[in-house]
C-alpha positions as a printed NumPy array, in Angstrom:
array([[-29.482,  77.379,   3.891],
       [-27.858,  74.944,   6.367],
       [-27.761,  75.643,   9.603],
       [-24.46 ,  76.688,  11.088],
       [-22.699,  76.554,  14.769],
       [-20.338,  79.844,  16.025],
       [-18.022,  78.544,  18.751],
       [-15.764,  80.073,  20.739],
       [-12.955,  78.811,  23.112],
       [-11.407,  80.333,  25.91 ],
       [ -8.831,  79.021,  28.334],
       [-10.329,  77.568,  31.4  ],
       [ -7.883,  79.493,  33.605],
       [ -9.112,  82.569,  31.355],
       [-12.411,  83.699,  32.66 ],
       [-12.409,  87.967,  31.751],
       [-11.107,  86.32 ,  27.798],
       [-14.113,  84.13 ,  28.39 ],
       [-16.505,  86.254,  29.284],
       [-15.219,  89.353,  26.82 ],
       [-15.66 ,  86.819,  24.242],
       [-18.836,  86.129,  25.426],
       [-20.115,  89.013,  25.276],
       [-18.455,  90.32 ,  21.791],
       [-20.216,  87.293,  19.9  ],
       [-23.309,  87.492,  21.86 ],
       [-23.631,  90.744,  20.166],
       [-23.181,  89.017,  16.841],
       [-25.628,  86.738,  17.699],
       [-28.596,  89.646,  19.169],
       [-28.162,  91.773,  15.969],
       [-29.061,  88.341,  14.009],
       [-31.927,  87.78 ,  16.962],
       [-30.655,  84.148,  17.582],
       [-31.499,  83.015,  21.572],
       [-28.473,  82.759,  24.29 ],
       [-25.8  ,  80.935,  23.951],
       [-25.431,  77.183,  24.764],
       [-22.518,  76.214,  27.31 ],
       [-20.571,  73.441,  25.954],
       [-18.172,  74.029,  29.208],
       [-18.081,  76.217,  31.453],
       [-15.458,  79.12 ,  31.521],
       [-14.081,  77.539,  28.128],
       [-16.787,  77.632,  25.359],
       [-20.046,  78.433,  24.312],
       [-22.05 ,  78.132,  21.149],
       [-24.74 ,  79.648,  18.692],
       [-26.487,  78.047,  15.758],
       [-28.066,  79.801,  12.783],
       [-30.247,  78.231,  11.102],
       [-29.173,  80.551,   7.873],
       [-25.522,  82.212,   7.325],
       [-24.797,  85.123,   5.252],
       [-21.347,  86.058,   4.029],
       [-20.887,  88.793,   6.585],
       [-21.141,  86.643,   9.34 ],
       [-17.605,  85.134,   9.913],
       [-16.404,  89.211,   9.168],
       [-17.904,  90.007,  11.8  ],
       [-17.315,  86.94 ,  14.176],
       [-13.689,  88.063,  13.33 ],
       [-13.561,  91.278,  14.421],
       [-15.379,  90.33 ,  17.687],
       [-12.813,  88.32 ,  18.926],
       [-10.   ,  89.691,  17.056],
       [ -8.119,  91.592,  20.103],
       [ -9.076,  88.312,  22.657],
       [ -7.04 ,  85.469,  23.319],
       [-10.018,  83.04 ,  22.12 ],
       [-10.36 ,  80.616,  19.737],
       [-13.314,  80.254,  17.464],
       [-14.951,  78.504,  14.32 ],
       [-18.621,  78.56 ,  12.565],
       [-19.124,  75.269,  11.264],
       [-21.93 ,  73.469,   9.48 ],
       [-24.25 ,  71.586,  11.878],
       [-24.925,  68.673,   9.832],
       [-22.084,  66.292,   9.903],
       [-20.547,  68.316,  12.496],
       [-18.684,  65.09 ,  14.153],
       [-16.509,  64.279,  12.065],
       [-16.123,  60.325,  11.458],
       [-12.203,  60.023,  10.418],
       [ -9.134,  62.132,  12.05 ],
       [ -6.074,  63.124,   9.555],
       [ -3.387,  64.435,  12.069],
       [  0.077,  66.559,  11.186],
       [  2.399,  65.284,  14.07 ],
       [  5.356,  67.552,  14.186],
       [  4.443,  70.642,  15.842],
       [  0.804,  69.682,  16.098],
       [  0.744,  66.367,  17.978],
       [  3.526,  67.253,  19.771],
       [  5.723,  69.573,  20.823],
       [  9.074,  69.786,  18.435],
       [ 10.145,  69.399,  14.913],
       [ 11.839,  66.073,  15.162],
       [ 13.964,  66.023,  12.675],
       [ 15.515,  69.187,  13.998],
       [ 16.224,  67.785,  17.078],
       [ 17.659,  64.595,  15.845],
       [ 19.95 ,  67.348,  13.789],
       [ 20.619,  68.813,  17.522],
       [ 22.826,  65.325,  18.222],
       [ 24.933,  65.902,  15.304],
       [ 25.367,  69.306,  16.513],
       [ 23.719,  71.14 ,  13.437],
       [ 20.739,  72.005,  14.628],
       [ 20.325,  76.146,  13.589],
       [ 21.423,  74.573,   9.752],
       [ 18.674,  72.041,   9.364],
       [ 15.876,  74.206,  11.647],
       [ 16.409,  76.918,   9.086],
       [ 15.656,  74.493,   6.192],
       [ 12.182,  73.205,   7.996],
       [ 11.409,  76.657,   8.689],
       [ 11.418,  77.223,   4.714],
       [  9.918,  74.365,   4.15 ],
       [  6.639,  74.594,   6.746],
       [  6.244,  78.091,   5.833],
       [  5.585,  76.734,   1.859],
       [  9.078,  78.547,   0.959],
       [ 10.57 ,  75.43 ,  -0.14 ],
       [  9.413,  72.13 ,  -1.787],
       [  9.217,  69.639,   0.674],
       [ 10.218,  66.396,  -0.846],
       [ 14.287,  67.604,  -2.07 ],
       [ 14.309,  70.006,   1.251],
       [ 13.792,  66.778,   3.43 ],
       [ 15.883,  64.926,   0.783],
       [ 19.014,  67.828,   1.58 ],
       [ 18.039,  67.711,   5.727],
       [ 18.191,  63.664,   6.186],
       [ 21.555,  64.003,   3.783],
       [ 23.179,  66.184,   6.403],
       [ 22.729,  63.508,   9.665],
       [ 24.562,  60.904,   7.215],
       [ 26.711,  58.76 ,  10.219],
       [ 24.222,  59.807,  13.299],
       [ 24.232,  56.762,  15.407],
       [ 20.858,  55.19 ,  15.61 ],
       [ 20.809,  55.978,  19.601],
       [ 20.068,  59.453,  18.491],
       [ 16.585,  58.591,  17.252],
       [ 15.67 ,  57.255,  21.071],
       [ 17.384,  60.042,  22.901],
       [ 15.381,  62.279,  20.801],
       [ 12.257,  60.684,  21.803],
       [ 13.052,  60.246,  25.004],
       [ 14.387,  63.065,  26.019],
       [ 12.526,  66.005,  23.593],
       [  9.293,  64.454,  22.257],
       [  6.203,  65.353,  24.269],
       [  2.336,  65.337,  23.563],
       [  1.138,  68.997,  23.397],
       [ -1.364,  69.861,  25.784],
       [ -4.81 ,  68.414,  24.887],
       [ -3.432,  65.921,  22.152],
       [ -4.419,  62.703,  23.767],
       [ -7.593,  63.985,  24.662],
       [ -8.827,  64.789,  21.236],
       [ -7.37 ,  61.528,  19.723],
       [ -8.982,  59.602,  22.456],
       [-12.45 ,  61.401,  22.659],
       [-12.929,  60.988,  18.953],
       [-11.771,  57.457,  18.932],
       [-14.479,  56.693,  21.332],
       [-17.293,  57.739,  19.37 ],
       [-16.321,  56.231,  16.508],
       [-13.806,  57.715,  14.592],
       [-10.833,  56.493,  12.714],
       [ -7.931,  58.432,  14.336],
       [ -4.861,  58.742,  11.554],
       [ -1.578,  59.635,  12.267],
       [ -0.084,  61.127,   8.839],
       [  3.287,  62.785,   9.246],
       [  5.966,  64.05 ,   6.842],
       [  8.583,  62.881,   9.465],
       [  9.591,  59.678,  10.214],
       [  7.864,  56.319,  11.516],
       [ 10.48 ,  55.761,  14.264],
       [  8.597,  58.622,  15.911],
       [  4.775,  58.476,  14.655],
       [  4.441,  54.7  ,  15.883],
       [  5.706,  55.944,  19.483],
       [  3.606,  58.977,  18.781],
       [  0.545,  57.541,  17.821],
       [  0.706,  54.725,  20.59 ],
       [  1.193,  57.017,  23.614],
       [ -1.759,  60.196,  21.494],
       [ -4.185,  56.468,  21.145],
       [ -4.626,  56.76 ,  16.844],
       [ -5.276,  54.089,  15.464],
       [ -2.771,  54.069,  12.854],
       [  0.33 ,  56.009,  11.225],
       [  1.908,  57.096,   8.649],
       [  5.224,  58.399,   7.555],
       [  8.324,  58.17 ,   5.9  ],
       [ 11.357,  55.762,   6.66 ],
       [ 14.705,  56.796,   7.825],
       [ 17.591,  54.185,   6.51 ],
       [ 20.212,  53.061,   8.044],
       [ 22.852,  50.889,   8.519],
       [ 22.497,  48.606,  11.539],
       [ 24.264,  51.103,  13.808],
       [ 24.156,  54.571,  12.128],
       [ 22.036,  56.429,   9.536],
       [ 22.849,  56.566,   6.311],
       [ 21.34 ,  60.176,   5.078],
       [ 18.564,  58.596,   2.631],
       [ 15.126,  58.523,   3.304],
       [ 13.122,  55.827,   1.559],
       [ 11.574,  56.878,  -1.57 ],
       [  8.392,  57.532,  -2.014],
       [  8.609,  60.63 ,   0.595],
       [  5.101,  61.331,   2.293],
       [  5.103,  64.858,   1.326],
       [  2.062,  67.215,   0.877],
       [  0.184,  65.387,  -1.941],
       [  0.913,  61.772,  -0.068],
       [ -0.832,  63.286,   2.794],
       [ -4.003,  64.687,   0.746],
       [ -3.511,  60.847,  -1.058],
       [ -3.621,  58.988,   2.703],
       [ -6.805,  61.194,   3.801],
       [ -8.264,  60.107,   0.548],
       [ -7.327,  56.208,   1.27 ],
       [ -8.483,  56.427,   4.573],
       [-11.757,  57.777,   3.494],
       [-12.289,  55.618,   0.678],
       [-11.842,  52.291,   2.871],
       [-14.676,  53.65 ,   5.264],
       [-16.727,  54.712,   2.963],
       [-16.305,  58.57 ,   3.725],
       [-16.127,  61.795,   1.574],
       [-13.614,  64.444,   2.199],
       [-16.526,  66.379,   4.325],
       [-16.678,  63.748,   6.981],
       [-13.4  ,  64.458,   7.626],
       [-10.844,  66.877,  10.245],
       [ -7.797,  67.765,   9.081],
       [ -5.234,  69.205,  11.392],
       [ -1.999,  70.644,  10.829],
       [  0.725,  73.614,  10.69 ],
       [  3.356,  73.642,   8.135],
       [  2.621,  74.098,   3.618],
       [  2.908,  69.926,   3.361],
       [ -0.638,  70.173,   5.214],
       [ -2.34 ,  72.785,   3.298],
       [ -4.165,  70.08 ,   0.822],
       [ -5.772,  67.663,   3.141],
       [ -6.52 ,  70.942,   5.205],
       [ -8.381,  72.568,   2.273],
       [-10.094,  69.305,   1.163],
       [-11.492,  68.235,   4.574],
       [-14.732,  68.804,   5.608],
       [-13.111,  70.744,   8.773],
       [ -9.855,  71.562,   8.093],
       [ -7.652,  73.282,  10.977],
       [ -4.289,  75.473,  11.756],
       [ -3.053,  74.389,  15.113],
       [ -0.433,  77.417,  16.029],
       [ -0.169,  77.396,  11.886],
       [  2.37 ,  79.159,   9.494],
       [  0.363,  82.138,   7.974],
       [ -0.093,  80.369,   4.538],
       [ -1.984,  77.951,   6.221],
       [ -3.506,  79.754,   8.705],
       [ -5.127,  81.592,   6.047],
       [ -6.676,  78.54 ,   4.258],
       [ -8.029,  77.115,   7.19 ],
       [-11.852,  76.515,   8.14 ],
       [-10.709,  77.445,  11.777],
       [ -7.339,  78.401,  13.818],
       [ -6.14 ,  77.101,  17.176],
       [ -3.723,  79.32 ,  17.873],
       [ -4.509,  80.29 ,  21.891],
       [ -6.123,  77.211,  23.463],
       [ -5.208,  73.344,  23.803],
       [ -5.688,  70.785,  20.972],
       [ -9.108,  70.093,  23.102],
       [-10.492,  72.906,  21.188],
       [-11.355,  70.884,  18.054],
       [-13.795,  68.869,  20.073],
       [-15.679,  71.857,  21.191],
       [-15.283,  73.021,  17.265],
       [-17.36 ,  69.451,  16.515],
       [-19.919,  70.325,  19.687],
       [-18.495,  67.945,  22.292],
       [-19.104,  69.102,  25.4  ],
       [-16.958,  68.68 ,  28.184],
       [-18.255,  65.832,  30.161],
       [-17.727,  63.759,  26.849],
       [-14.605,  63.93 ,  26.585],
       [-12.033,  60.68 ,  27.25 ],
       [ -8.718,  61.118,  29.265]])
């Protein structure tokens, strides 16, 4: 059987989550007679491999950890590092739903929120619900789009981080949003991918005009631009990490090699190799085995 790696991460401001968890897997690990954990960083994570995996085992790495504010995955050790990054950015890369916000300068915010709601949480198709939301900011002056930037758009915490570290040793680093590419090429500049893609707001020289150009990247386009990516290197879907939150992310999530639910709706959450739901985005490198003195600023 192939050899597997348990990881857990705590916040490094945490230590009693970090040392409960610590002690709640390492009892996982002494029933299965495996030797003491490895320290990929201190007071944030920590690691066991086993060299064979039963079905039980993520059960019970589950209930471990299920009351702690830790993160945690058991991956396959072989081809652990993954060698091409597909990246949700809208509430994974950073911090807001932009299309919501743009909606905010129109003054309709709570309308088209509840709309992306629907749609992230899979309750709603995605390509006619963006169609409806982009209908409704028909006349926003282009300065919205900057002002929204500006203003609302921020990296989350550990974003630049894990695009940079992975970038470094090697990987492709993919921006592949279902928003906009006003925002993902300002995105993906200031996160350090490599490349982006999205969909395209029109407009008329001074004010939008409520259509979005067709095709829409929706959530087989993304599964289709993790394939393309792969393809041109040379990769299968295993050599790949797929991150998201919302339904238009569930198929590249599924199909990656590691596929994770950063702070995920529960229909994802559920079909995810892994979760990040307490930690920073940082914890996907300690998911791969980088250890903290590895990582890139």
């Amino acid at each position: 059987m192939t050899a597997h790696a348990l990881v857990f991460v705590a916040s490094p401001e945490d230590k009693p989550a970090y040392r409960e968890a610590l002690l709640m897997l390492g009892r996982v690990a002494l029933n299965r007679k495996l030797a003491p954990p490895e320290v990929l960083s201190g007071w944030e994570s920590a690691q066991w491999i086993y060299e064979s995996v039963d079905g039980e085992l993520r059960q019970e790495a589950a209930a471990a950890v299920a009351e702690l504010p830790v993160d945690w995955a058991l991956t396959p050790v072989e081809g652990r590092r993954k060698k091409l990054l597909i990246a949700d950015m809208d509430s994974t890369i950073i911090n807001v739903e932009c299309l919501d916000e743009l909606a905010d300068f129109a003054g309709i915010k709570a309308e088209i929120a509840a709309i992306t709601e629907r749609a992230m949480r899979g309750e709603l198709d995605f390509e006619p619900a963006l169609r409806e939301r982009v209908g409704k900011l028909k006349g926003l002056a282009l300065d919205a789009l900057q002002k929204t930037y500006d203003q609302r758009v921020r990296l989350n915490p550990g974003a630049a981080t894990f695009v940079r570290t992975m970038s470094a040793h090697g990987a492709r680093c993919v921006l592949v949003s279902g928003g906009f590419t006003f925002f993902t090429s300002r995105v993906a500049d200031a996160a350090g991918f490599q490349a982006n893609r999205a969909n395209v707001l029109m407009d008329d020289g001074t004010a939008l005009t409520g259509v979005v150009q067709e095709p829409i990247l929706g959530r087989k386009a993304k599964l289709d631009a993790m394939r393309a990516e792969g393809a041109a290197l040379r990769l299968n879907d295993k050599d790949v990490l797929a991150i998201g939150d919302g339904a238009n992310d569930l198929d590249m999530i599924k199909a990656a090699g590691l596929g994770i639910a950063y702070r995920a709706k529960p229909l994802v959450a559920a079909e995810a190799d892994a979760k990040i739901d307490y930690t920073s985005l940082e914890a996907a490198l300690f998911f791969q085995g980088y250890r903290r003195g590895e990582f890139v600023q």
